[in-house]
C-alpha positions as CSV (number, residue, x, y, z in Angstrom):
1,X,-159.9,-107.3,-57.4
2,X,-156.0,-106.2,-56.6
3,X,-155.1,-109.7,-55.2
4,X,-152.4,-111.4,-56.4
5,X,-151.0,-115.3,-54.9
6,X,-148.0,-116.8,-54.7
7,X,-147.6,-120.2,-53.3
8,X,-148.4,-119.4,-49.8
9,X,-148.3,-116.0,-49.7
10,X,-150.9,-113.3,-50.8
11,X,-150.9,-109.6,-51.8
12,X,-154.0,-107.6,-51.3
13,X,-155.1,-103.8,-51.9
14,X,-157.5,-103.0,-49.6
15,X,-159.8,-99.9,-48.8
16,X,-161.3,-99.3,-45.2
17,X,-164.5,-97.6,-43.8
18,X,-163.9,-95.7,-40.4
19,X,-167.6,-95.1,-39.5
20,X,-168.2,-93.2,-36.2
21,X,-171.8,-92.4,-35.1
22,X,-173.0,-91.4,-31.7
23,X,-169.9,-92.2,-30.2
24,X,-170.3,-95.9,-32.0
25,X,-167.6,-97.1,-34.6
26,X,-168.8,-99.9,-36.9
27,X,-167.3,-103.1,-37.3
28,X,-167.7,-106.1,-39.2
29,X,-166.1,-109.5,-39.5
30,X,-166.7,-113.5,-41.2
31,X,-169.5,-116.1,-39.3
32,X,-167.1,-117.5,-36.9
33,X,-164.4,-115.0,-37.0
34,X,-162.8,-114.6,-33.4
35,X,-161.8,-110.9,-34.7
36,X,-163.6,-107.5,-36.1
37,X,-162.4,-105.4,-38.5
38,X,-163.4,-102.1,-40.2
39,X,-166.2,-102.6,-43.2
40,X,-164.3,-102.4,-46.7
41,X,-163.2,-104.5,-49.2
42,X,-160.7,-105.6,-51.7
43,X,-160.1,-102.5,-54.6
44,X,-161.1,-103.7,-58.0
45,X,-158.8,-102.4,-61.4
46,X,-158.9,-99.3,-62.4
47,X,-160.9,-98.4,-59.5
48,X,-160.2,-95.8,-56.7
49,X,-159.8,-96.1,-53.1
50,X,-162.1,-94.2,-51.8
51,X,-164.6,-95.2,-54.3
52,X,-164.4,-98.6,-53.5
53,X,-166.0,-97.9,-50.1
54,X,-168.7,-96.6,-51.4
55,X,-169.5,-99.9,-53.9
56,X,-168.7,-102.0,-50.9
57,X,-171.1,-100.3,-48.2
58,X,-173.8,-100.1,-50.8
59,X,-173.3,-104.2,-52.0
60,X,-172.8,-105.4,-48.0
61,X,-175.3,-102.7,-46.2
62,X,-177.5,-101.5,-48.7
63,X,-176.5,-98.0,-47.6
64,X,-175.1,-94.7,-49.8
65,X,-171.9,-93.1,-48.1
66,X,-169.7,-90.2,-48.3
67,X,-166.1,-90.4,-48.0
68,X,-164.6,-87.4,-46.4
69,X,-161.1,-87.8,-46.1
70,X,-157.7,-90.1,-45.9
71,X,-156.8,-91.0,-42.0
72,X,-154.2,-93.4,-42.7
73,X,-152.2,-95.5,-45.8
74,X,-151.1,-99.2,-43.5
75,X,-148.7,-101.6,-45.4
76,X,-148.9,-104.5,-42.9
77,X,-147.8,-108.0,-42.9
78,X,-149.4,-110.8,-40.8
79,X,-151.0,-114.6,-41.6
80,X,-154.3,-115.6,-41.7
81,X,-156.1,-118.7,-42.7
82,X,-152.2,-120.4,-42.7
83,X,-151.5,-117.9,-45.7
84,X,-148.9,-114.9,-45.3
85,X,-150.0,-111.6,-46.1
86,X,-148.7,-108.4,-47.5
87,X,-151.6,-105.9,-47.5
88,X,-151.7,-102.0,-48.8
89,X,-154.7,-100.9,-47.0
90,X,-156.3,-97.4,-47.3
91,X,-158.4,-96.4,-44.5
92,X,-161.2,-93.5,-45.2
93,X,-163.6,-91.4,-42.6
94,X,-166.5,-92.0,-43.5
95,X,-170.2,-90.9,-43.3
96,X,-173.3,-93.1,-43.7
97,X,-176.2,-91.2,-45.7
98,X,-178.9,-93.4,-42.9
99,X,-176.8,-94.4,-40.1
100,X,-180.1,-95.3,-38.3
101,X,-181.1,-98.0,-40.4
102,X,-178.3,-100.0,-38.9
103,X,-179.8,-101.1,-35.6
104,X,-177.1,-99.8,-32.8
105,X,-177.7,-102.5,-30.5
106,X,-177.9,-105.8,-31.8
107,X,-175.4,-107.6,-34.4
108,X,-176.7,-107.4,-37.8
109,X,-175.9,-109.2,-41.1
110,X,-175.2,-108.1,-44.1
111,X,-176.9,-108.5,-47.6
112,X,-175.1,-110.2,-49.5
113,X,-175.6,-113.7,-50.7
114,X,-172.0,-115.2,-51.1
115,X,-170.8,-114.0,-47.9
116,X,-171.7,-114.0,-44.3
117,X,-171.0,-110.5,-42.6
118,X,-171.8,-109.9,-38.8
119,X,-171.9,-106.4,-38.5
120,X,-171.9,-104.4,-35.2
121,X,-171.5,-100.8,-33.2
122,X,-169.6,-100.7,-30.7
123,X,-169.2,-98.1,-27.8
124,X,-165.4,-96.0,-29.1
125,X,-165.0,-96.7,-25.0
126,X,-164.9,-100.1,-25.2
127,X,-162.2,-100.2,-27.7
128,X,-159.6,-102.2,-25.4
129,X,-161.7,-104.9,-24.8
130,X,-163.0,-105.7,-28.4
131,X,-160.3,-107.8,-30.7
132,X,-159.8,-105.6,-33.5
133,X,-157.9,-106.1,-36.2
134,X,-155.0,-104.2,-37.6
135,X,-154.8,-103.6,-33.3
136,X,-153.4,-100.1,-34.0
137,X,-157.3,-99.3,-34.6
138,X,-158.1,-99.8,-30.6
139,X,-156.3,-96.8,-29.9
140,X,-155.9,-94.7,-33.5
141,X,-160.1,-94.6,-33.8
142,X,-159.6,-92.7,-30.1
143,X,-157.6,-90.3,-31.5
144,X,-158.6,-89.8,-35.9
145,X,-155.3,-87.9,-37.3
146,X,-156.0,-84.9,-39.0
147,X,-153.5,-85.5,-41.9
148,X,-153.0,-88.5,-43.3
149,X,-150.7,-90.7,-41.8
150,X,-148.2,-93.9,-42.8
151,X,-148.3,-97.2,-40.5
152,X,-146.2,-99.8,-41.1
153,X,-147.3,-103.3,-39.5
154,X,-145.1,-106.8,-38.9
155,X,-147.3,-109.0,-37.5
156,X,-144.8,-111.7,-38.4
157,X,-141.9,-110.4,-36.8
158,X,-140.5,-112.5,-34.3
C-alpha cells in the first residue's frame, strides 16, 4: 500500500467510492469511530486508482462495481489518531453491480476478518446532520461535478 511514515507524520494515497442509490449515499467508518467516510482504501503499487475501488468493494462488501468516472482529486491535511496527515485522495462515482444486497436500513458490517467496518445508507437529505469526513462531502455529494475537480484541505491550519 502507498503509505509512507515519518516520525509523526504519515503520507497516504487513497481512492474513494461515491456510491449513490435511491437517493442513499453509502458510508462506512472503524467500530467506535465518531465519524463516516466514503468506502475505499489505501492504493497498492503499481495499482490504479480506480481499480483499487473495485478490489476494495469486492474484499470489504463482497460486491463487483463499476467505476464511472473521476469527481474530484483532494490533497488534504488533518490529524488523526495523534498522527499528522498528508493524504492524495481520488474520489470515483461509482456503481454497485447488487446495490440491494446491502440492506438500506440498518448498519451492516463488512467481511473482512482483520478489520471492523460499520457500513451504512444514508438519506443525501440528511447530509448536514451526519459527521462526514473530508466535510466538503456534506455538501459536494449534493451537487456531483461533472468534470473533475481539485480540492485542497488544511484541516491543521490554525
Amino acid at each position: 500500500m502507498l503509505r509512507f511514515d515519518q516520525g509523526n507524520a504519515r503520507f497516504n494515497c487513497r481512492s474513494a467510492a461515491v456510491i449513490i442509490d435511491e437517493n442513499h449515499v453509502l458510508l462506512h467508518r472503524l467500530a467506535g469511530d465518531p465519524f463516516w467516510a466514503l468506502p475505499g482504501g489505501k492504493v497498492e503499487f503499481f495499482e490504479n486508482s480506480d481499480d483499487t475501488l473495485k478490489r476494495e468493494l469486492l474484499e470489504e462488501l463482497s460486491i463487483q462495481s463499476v467505476v464511472e468516472r473521476h469527481l474530484w482529486y483532494v490533497e488534504s491535511f488533518f490529524e488523526f489518531s495523534g498522527k499528522k496527515y498528508h493524504e492524495l485522495a481520488n474520489y470515483f462515482l461509482v456503481r454497485l453491480s447488487f446495490p440491494q444486497k446491502l440492506p438500506k436500513t440498518e448498519t451492516f458490517h463488512g467481511i473482512e476478518s482483520d478489520v471492523d467496518l460499520e457500513f451504512r445508507w444514508f438519506p443525501l437529505t440528511d447530509l448536514a446532520d451526519i459527521d462526514i469526513r473530508p466535510r466538503f462531502l456534506r455538501s459536494g455529494l449534493l451537487d456531483l461535478p461533472s468534470e473533475t475537480r481539485y480540492i485542497k484541505l488544511n484541516e491543521n491550519a490554525a
